[in-house]
N, C-alpha and C positions, 0 to 999 in steps of 0.2 A: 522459466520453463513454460509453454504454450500448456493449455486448455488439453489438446489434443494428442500431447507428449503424455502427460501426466494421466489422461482416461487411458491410452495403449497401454501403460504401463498398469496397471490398475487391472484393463485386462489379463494382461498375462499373470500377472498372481492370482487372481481367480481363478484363472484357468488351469496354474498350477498345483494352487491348492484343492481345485476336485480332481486333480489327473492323481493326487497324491489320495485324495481319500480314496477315490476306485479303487486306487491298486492295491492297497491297505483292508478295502472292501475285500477283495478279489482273495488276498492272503488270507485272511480272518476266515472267509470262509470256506475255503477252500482244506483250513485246519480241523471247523467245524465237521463237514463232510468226512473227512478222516478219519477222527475221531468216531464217527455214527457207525461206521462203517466199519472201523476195526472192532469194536463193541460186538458185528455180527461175522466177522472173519471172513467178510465177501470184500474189501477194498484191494482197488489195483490203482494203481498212479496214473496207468494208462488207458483207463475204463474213465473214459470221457462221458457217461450219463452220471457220474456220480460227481463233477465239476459244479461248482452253482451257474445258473443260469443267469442272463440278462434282465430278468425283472429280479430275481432274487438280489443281484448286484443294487438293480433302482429301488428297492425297496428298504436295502440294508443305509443306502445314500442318502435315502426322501431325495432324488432326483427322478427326472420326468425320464422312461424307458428310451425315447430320444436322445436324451441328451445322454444317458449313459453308456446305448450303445455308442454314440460319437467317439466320446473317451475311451469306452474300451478299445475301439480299432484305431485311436492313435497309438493308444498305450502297446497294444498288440504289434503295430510297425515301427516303433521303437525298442520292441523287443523285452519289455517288463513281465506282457506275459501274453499266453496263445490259445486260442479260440479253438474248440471242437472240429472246426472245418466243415462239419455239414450239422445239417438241424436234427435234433434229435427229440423226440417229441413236442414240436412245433419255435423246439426252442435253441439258441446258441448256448453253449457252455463254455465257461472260461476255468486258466489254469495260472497260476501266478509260478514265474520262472525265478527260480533262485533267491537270495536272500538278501537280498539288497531292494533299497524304499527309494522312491523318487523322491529328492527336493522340489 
């Protein structure tokens, strides 16, 4: 196996293993928020300011807000999970779709 077989390869599990911590990110807190939230009987599934936000995600990662948004918008056009669509206090929110983990 080449030099340059064995880094691609290398790549791609790095990169599946943060596309797998995101989205586990994304679930985790996305339960958290729920949880805050039913506590005060204001939560809705669909009240998209209550999603965590994209540094909440790089912060929960210790990844750089770059690279997380990366991940999230591949994760998001694969379908794992789906973005606010417009900014909402300067910021994206995300929502983690269903109950299934990436490998």
């Amino acid at each position: 196996m080449s030099d340059e077989t064995a880094t691609t390869k290398k790549r791609r599990k790095i990169n599946n293993f943060e596309l797998a911590l995101i989205l586990n990110a994304v679930k985790i807190l996305n339960q958290q928020h729920r949880l805050k939230m039913e506590n005060i009987k204001q939560f809705s599934q669909q009240d998209e300011s209550h999603w965590p936000t994209t540094r909440e995600i790089s912060e929960y990662c210790q990844f750089s807000i770059y690279k997380t948004r990366h991940l999230l918008i591949k994760l998001s056009e694969e379908g794992y999970i789906r973005s606010s669509g417009k900014v909402i206090s300067n910021s994206l929110h995300w929502s983690f779709i269903g109950d299934d983990v990436c490998d």
